[in-house]
N, C-alpha and C positions, 0 to 999 in steps of 0.2 A: 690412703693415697700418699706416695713418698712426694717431699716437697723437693723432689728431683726434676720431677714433674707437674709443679704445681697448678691445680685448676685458675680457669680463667675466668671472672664475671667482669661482662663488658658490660657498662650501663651509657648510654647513651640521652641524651636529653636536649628538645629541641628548643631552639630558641632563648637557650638560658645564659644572662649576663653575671657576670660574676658580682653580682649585687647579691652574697648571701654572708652570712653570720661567722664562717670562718675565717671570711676577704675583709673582716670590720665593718660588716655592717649592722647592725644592732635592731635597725628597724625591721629587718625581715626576718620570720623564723624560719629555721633552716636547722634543727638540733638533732638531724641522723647525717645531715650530710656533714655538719660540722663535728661526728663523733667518727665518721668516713675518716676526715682531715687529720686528726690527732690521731688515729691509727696508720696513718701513712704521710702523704706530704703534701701539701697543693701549691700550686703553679700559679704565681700571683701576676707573670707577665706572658702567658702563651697566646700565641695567638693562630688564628686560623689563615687557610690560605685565599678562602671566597667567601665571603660574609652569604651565605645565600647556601641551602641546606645538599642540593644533590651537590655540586661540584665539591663542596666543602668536605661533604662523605665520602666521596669518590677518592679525593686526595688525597684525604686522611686513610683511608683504607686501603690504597693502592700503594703509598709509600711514595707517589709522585707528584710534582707541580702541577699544575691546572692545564698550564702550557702542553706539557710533555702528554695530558690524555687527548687536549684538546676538549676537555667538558667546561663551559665557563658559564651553563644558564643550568634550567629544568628537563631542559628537550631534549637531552641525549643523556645515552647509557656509556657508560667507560671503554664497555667491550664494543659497542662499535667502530672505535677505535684500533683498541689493545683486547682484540677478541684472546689471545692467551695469557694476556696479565694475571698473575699468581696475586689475589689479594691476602689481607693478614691469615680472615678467619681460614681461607684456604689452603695458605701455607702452612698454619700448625694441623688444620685436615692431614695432608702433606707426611707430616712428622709425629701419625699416630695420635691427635687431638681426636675426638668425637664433635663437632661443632653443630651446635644447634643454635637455633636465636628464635623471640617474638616481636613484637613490633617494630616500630620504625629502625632501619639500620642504614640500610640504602635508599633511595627518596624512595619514597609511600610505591608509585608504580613502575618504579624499577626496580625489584628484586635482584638479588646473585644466586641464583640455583647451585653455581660450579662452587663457592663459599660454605658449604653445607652439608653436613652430613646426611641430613635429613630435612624434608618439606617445611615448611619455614611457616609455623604456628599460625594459626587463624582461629579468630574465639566465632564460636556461630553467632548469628544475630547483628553483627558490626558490618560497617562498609571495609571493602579492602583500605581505603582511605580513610579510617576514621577519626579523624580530628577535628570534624564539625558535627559533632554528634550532640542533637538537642533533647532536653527532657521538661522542658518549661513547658507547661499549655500553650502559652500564646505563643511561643517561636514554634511547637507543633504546628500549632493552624493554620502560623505564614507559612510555612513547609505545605502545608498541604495544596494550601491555594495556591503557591509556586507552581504545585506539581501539574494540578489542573489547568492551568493555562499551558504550561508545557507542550501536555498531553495535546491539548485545543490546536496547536501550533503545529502539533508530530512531531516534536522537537524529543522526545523524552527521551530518544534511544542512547541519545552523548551525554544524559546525565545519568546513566545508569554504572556501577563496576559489573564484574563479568562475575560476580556471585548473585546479580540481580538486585541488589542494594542502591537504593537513590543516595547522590552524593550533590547537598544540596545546603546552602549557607543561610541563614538569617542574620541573628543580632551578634554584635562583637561580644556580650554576654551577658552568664545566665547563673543563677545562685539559687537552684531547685532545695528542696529539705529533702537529700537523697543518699542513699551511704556509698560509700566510697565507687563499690562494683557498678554503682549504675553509669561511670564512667566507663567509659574505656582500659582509661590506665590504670586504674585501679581493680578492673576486671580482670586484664591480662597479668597484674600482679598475683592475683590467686595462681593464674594458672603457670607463672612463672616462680612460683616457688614447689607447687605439684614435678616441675619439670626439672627442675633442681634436685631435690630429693630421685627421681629415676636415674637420673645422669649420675649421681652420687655411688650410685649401687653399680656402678659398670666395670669393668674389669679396666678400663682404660681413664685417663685423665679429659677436661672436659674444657670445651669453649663454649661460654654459655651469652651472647648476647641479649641486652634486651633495652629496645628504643623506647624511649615514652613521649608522647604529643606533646604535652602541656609542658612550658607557658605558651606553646605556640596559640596563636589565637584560632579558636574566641576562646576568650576565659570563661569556658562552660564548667564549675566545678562546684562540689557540694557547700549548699551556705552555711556548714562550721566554720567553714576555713574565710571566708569571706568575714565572718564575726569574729577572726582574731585582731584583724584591724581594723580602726576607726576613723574613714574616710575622712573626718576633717580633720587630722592630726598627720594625715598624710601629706607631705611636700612635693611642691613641682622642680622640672628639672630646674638647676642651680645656671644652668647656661642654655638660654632657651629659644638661643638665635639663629641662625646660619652664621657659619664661620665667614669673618669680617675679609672679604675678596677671594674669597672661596669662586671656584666659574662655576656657572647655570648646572654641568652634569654632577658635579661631588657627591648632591644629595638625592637621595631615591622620590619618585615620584609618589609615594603612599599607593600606589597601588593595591598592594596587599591587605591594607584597612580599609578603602574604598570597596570592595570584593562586602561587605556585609550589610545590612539596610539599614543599621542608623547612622551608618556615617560614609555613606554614598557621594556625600558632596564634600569631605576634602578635598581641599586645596594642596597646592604644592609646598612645601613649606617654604619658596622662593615668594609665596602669592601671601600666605595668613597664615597660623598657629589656630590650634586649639582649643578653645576658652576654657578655662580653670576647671568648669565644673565636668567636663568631658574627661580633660587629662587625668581628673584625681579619679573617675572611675575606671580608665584604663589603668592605672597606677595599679589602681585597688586588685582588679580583677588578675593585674600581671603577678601581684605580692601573692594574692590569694592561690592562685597556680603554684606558683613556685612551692608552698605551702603544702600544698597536694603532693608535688610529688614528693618533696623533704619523706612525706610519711610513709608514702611506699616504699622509694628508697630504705628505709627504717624497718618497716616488714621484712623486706629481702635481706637484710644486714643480720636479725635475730633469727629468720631461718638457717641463715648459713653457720651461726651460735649455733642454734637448737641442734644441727647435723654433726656439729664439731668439727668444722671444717672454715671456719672462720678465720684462724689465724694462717693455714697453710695454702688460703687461696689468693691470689693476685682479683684486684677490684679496680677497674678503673671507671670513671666518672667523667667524662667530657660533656661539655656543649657545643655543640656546630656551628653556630656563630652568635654573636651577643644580639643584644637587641634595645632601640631607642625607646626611650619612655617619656618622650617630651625634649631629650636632647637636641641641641642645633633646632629646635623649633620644628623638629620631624618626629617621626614615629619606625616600628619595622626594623629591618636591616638593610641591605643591600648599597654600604656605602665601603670605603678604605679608611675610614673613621676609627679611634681608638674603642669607640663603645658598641659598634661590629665585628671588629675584628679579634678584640680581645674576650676570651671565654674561661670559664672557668676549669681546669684539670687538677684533677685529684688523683693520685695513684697508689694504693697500699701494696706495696708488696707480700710474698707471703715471709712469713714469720719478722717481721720486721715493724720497731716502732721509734718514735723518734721525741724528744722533749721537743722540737723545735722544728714544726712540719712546714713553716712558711719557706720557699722558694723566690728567689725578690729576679733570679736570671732568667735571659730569654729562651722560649721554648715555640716552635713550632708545630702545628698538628701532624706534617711529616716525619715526624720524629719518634709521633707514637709509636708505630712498628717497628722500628730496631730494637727499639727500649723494648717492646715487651718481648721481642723472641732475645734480649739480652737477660732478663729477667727470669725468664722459663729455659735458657741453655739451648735454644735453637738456632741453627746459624742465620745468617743475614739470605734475602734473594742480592740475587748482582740487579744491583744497576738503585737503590732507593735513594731517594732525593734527600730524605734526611737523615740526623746522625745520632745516635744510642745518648740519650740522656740521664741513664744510669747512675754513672758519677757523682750528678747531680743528687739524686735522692739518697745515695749516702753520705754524701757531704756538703751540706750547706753550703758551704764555703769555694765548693768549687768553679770553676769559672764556665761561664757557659758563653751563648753566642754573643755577637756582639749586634747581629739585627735580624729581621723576619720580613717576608716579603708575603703580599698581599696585592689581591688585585680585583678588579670588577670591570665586568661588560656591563655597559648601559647604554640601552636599547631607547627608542621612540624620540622623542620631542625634544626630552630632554637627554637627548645624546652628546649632544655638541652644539656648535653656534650656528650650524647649517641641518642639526636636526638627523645626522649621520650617524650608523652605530661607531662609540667610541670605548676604549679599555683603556683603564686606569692602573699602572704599576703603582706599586707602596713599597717602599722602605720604612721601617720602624726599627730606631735605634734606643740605648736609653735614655735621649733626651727627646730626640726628633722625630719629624714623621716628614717622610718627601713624596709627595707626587706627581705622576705625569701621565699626561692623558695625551691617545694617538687616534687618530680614526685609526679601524681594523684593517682598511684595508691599502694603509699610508704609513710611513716611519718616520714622517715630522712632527715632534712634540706641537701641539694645540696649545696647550694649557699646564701651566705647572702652581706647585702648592708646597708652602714649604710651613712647618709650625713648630715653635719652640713649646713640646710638652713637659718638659722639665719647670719652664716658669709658669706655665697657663694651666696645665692640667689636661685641657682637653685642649682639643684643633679651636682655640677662638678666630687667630690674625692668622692671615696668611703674609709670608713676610717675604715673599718668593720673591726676588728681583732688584732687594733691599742691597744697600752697598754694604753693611755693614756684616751680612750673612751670604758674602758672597764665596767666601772658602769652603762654609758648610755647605752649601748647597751644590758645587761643585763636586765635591768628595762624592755626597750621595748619590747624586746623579751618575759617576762613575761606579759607585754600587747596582743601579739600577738598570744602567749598561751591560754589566759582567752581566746580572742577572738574567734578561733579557735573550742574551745570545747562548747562554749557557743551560736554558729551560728549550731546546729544538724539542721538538716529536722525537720520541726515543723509541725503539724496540722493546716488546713488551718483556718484562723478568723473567726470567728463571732461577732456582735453588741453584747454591754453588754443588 
């Protein structure tokens, strides 16, 4: 293959903060993604557009704001919108790519058919969804007696996918003595390296996607990786409060941990925290995950050695949005928060390596698709939200944006002060973070949030309204403006 053309492996990964070994963190292993790193460059400030997986993929994969699809939850597809919107994997389709992918890419049951060259991989035996996939005895048997009652009720038909596979949650997690395949991700890794090697042999160059579940919950994964660390040696979050005048909606309700049966009765993190012994095994089971997939990633890295196609192929590594591990006294994602919205990007180009892969400017997940069809010599579609970061990965030194924009609907109770859906804009500069929350269907600011991250680290105070941060807050706020008015519903893309 001429690196005129170079192949693409897109690795996707859910849920993952950039809490790994290349980003300084020492306590987590992570030694294929960190050997990822040093082969190319990673992105130590990117961040995403909706801390929350479909819209975040949507964005990212469309090349446009949140706004502009109109996708801001799980409940809608892109194309119902922007039914002709040209996405990436489609566009290099487009321009002679062969594009194939396996798991997760697009949220779990919203597939892109038009993206694809071909039917979009299913291993047998798995749910179309499968990221609650149990192998413990005892989460077996609550599965079963779920089902049974179910059944009792006539309910079963909405918990079934359309392969006839139950799709059905227990414990947050499970540490079976099981090797790698009896997961998921680690199954579709075999057959994502089988599909690599076909694609290799093609007359044509290749997009090869491939999503992985984990660390999304539950931490179901083999107990080696659970015995590399020693849950009483593991730390809790370092700032484990809500942010000091943060309003009621900033922070997510834990829903999504609520969803499994030992921790059915979280609280809001507005109401109580987690007690110690809880947090360090979500800790544990989140490290241990991440763990897992470090190694397949590591699989897929020496197959593409073994093919001799490693150094001439582009590899990128995102995470769709980061994820709480006790931070602000929450869990999850689903806030405008620096530990949501900031994820981790890696990208190797092909024949290229660098002594010095840290990236300290900001990048946006909009961004990714210029950059990569800058990378592989394909023109831009008209109309992409964000701008080729290129530059960047050969020059450290070069300057990049100066903020990123992030946003979240939040739905239910905790919507507002009257309990109405409200959406939260973000601005993220490199000290600051500014937000402002609207009801959806209102254009008077509710609630604003202003945080000096440069002294704090994270969002602790909210300093919004302060006299002395009154010029900063200004300024962003007319960032938030432009933003705002400048993200309308657009026409869907077209190639130049």
């Amino acid at each position: 293959m001429s690196i005129d053309k170079p192949n693409v492996v897109f690795i996707f990964v859910d849920d993952l903060r950039p809490e790994l070994g290349c980003y300084g963190c020492e306590h987590v292993i992570t030694p294929n993604i960190d050997r990822l790193a040093s082969l190319g460059c990673y992105f130590d400030r990117s961040y995403v557009q909706v801390s929350l997986c479909n819209p975040s993929r949507a964005s990212m994969l469309t090349g446009k704001r949140p706004d502009q699809l109109g996708v801001w939850g799980l409940d809608k597809h892109f194309r119902d919108e922007q039914p002709d919107i040209v996405t990436l994997p489609q566009h290099f389709k487009q321009h002679g790519y062969h594009t194939a992918a396996i798991g997760k890419i697009y949220h779990n049951d919203k597939p892109d058919p038009q993206s694809w060259s071909e039917p979009r991989i299913c291993i047998e035996g798995y749910p179309y969804d499968p990221d609650a996939v149990y192998r413990d005895d005892s989460n077996l048997d609550f599965l079963e007696q779920r089902k049974s009652a179910i059944r009792q009720q006539g309910e079963e038909q909405q918990h079934i996918d359309e392969f006839g596979q139950w799709y059905l949650k227990a414990c947050a997690t499970e540490m079976p003595d099981v090797a790698d395949d009896a997961y998921y991700d680690g199954a579709q890794t075999l057959v994502a390296m089988q599909k690599i090697t076909e694609l290799n042999a093609r007359e044509q160059p290749f997009f090869f996607g491939i999503g992985y579940y984990r660390p999304h919950l539950p931490f179901n994964v083999p107990k080696k990786y659970w015995d590399m660390y020693d849950r009483e040696k593991i730390t809790l979050a370092e700032f484990d409060m809500p942010p000091l005048g943060a309003p009621p909606m900033a922070l997510n309700n834990l829903r999504e941990l609520r969803g499994y049966s030992d921790f059915k009765q979280t609280d809001h993190p507005n109401q109580s925290q987690l007690n110690a012994d809880d947090s360090r095994l979500l800790r544990h089971g989140y490290f241990a995950s991440v763990t897992y997939i470090d190694t397949q990633i590591g699989k897929l890295l020496d197959h593409l050695e073994e093919l001799g196609i490693l150094d001439e192929t582009v590899i990128v590594m995102w995470g769709d949005n980061g994820w709480k591990l006790g931070d602000y006294g929450s869990w999850c994602k689903m806030t405008n928060y620096e530990m949501d919205t900031r994820v981790p990007l890696i990208i190797k180009p092909s024949t290229f390596a660098t002594e010095d892969p840290k990236r300290s400017q900001i990048v946006e997940s909009v961004d990714i698709y210029p950059t990569l069809c800058d990378l592989v010599g394909l023109p831009h579609p008209i109309g992409l939200a964000g701008k080729s970061f290129v530059p960047l990965i050969y020059n450290a030194k070069h300057k990049g944006k100066s903020h990123a924009f992030s946003q979240f609907l939040r739905h239910g109770i905790w919507g507002g002060p009257d309990g109405r859906e409200t959406m939260g804009y973000s601005v993220r500069t490199q000290d600051w973070r500014y937000v402002e929350w609207f009801h959806s269907d209102d254009t008077k600011v509710i609630a604003k949030e202003l945080y000096d991250i440069a002294t704090e680290g994270l969002e602790t105070i909210n300093v919004s309204g302060q006299l002395e941060y009154k010029e900063m807050e200004q300024a962003l706020a007319l960032l938030l403006t432009d933003y705002r008015g400048n993200t309308l519903p657009l026409k869907a893309n077209s190639s130049r």
